[in-house]
C-alpha positions as CSV (number, residue, x, y, z in Angstrom):
1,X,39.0,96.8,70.6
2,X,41.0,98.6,68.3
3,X,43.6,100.8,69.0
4,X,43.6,103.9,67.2
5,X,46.3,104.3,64.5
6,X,47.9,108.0,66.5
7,X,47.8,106.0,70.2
8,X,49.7,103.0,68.6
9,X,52.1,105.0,67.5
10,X,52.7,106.5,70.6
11,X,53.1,103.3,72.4
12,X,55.1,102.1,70.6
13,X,57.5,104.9,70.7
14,X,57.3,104.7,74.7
15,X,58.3,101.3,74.3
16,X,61.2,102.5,72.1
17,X,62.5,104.9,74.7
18,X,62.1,102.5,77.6
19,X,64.2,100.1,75.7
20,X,66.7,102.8,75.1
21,X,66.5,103.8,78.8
22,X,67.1,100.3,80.0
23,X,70.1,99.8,77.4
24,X,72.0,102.6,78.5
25,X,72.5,101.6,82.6
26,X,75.2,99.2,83.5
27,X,75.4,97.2,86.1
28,X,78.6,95.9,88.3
29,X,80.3,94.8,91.1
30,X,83.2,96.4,92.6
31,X,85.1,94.7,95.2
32,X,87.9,96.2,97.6
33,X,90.0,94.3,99.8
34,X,93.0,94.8,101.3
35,X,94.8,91.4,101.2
36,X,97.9,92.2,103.4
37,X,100.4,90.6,101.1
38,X,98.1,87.8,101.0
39,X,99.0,86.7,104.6
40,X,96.0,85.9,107.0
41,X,95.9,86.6,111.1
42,X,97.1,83.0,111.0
43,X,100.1,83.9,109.8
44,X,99.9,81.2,106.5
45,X,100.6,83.2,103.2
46,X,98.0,81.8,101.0
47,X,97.2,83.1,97.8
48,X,94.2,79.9,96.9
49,X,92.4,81.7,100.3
50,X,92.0,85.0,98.7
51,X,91.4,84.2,95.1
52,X,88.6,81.6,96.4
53,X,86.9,84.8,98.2
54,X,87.4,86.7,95.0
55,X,86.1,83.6,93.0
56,X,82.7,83.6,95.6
57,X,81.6,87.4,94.9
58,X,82.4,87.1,91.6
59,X,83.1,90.9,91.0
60,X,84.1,92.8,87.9
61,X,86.8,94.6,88.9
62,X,88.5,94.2,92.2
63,X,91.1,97.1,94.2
64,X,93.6,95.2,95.7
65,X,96.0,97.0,98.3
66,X,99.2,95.5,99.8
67,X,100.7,93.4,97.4
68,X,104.0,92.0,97.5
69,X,105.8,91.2,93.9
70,X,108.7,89.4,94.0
71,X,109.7,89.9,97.6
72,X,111.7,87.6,100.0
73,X,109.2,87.7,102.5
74,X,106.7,86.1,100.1
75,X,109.3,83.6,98.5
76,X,109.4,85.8,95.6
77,X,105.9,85.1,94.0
78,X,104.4,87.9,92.6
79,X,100.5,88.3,94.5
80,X,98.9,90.1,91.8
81,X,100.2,87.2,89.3
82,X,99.1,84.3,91.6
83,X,95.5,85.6,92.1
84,X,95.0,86.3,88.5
85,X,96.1,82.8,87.5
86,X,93.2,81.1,90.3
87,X,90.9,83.7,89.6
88,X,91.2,83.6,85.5
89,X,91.0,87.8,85.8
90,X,93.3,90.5,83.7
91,X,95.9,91.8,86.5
92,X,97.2,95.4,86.3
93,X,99.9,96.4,89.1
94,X,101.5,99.4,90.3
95,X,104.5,99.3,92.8
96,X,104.3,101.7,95.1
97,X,107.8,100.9,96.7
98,X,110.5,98.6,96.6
99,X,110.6,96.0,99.3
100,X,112.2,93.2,100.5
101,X,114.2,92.2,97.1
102,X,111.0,93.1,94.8
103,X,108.5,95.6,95.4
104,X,105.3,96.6,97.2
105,X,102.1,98.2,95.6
106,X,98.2,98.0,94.7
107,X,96.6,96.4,91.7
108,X,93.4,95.7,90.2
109,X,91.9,92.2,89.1
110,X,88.9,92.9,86.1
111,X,87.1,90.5,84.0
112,X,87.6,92.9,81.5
113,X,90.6,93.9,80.1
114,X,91.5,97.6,80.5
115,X,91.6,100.0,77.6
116,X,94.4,101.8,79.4
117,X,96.0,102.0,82.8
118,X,98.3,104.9,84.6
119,X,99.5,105.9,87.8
120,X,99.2,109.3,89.8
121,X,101.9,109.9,92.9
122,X,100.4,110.7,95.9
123,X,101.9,112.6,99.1
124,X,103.2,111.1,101.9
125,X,106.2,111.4,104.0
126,X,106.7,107.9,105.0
127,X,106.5,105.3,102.3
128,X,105.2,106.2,99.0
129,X,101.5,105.8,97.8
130,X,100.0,106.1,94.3
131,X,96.8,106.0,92.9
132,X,96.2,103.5,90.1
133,X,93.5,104.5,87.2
134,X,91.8,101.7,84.7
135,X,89.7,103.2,81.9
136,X,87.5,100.7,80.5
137,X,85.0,101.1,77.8
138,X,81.9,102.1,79.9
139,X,83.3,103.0,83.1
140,X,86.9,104.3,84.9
141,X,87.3,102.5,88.2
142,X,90.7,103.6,90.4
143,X,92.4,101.9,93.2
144,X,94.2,103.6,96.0
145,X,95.8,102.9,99.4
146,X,95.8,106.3,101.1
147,X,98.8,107.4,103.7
148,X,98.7,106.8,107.4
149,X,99.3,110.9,108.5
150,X,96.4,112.7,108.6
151,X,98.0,116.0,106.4
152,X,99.3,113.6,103.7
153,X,95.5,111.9,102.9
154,X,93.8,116.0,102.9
155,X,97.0,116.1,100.2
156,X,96.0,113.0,98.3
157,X,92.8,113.6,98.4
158,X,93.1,116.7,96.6
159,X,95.7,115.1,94.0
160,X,92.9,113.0,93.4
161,X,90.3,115.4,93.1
162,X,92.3,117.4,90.7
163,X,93.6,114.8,88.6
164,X,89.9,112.9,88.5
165,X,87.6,116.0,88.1
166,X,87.8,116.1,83.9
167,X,86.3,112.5,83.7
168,X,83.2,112.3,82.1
169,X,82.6,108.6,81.8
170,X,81.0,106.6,85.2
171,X,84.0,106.7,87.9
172,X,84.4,104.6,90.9
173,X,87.7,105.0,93.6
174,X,88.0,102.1,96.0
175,X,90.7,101.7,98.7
176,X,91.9,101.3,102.1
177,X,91.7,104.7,102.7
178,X,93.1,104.5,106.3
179,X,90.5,106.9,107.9
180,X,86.2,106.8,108.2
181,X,84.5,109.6,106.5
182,X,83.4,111.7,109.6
183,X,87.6,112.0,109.6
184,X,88.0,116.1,108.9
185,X,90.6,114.9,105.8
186,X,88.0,113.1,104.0
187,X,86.0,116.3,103.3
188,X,88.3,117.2,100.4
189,X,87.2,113.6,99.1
190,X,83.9,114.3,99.8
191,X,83.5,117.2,97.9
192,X,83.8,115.3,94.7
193,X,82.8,111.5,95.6
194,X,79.9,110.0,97.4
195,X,80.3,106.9,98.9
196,X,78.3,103.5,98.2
197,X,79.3,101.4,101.2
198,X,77.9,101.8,104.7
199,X,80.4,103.4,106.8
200,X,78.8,102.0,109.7
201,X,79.8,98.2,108.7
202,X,83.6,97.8,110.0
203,X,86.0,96.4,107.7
204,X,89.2,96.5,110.0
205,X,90.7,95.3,112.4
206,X,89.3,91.8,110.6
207,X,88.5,89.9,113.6
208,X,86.8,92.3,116.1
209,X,85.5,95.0,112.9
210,X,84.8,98.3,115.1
211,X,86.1,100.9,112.1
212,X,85.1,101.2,108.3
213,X,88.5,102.3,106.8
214,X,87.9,100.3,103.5
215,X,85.9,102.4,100.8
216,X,84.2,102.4,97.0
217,X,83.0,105.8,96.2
218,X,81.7,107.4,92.8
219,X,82.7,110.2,91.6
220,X,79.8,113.1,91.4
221,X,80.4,113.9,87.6
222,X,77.0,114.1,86.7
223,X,76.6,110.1,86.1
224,X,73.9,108.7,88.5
225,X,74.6,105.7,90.7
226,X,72.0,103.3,92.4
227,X,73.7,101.2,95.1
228,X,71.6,97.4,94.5
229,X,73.4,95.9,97.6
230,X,76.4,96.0,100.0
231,X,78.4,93.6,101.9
232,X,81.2,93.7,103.7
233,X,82.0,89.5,104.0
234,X,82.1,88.8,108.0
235,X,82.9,85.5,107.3
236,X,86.4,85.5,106.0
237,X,88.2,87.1,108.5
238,X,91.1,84.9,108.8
239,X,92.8,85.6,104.8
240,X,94.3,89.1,105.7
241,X,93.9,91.4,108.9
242,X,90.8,93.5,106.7
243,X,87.8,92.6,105.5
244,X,86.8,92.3,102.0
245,X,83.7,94.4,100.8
246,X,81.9,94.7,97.6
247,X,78.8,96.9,96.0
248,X,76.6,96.6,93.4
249,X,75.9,99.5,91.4
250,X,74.3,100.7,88.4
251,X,74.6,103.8,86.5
């Protein structure tokens, strides 16, 4: 049968917009994990143990949280360095504090390289915490490792907010954020982010799980996010004393 010249047309400008539709959603997947200067429960500082989980999932970008660089406690290797070389992905590091002969801070790993990279100083009393932002070409994705008093993460939290809120490109935050999101100084967060991991799959302590302390939330700046899966890995329990987590997402 044939199709009427007008009807054709219109099809085929469906299938125009569909195609356009389709072409404008990304997909990724973001991975937090808080490697504990890259020293398992066993005690062994090993740096092939946490770049073979990062290697496994496979993510795009990656928040690390409690890396050592240059210290004497970790024989002065730099951790952000040494997982970058096994896992072949760009490293970008912020120290947070100096420790131990070197310093102490959070980092990402990308397949990507970042179009640009800066740090924000957050509150806290005892030792020093920052948050770390990586702008790449389609998306921002941040990396943070929030404070351990209550009054100093309701402070952070709003640093974060205010410093995040003019974004307009697809933002995901990911951390150890050292509380669960019921906690009353996540609401600041909350106001502004959603997150896109179950809260009700413990990531710490890593043996015996019973808390979800480890987070990837997007920021609600009018992007839309569909969460494709979630897994916080059970299995490696023994690299650092918290689990590793990851989410795919497209926006």
């Amino acid at each position: 049968m044939k199709i009427p010249k007008r009807v054709a047309n219109i099809m085929i400008l469906a299938t125009i917009l569909v195609s356009a539709a389709c072409s404008n959603s990304e997909q990724m997947r973001i991975m937090s994990y808080n490697v504990h200067h890259c020293r398992g429960i066993d005690n062994n500082i090993d740096y092939k143990r946490i770049a073979e989980i990062i290697n496994r999932t496979n993510p795009d970008v990656v928040a690390l949280q409690e890396l050592d660089s240059a210290t004497k406690r970790n024989n002065g290797k730099v951790c952000i360095n040494e997982l970058a070389n096994a896992t072949k992905m760009d490293a970008s590091y912020t120290s947070t504090i100096e420790f131990g002969g070197g310093s102490y801070g959070i980092g990402l790993l990308s397949q990507q390289k970042p179009l640009s990279t800066k740090t924000i100083a957050l509150e806290s009393r005892g030792e020093a915490r920052r948050l770390l932002i990586a702008e790449f070409e389609k998306y921002i994705v941040c990396c943070t490792h929030f404070p351990l008093n209550a009054d100093d993460r309701k402070a952070s939290a709003e640093i974060i907010c205010n410093s995040l809120k003019e974004h307009k490109k697809p933002l995901l935050l990911a951390g150890d954020m050292n509380c669960h999101t019921t906690a009353p100084e996540q609401s600041e967060l909350l106001q502004m982010f959603s997150p896109l991991n179950d809260p009700l799959c413990g990531t710490y302590p890593s043996t015996t799980p019973h808390e979800c302390i480890d987070f990837i939330y997007a920021l609600k700046n009018g992007n839309t996010f569909k969460i494709l899966g979630s897994e916080v890995l059970y299995n490696d329990s023994i690299a650092s004393d918290h689990l590793p987590l990851y989410v795919d997402v497209e926006f």
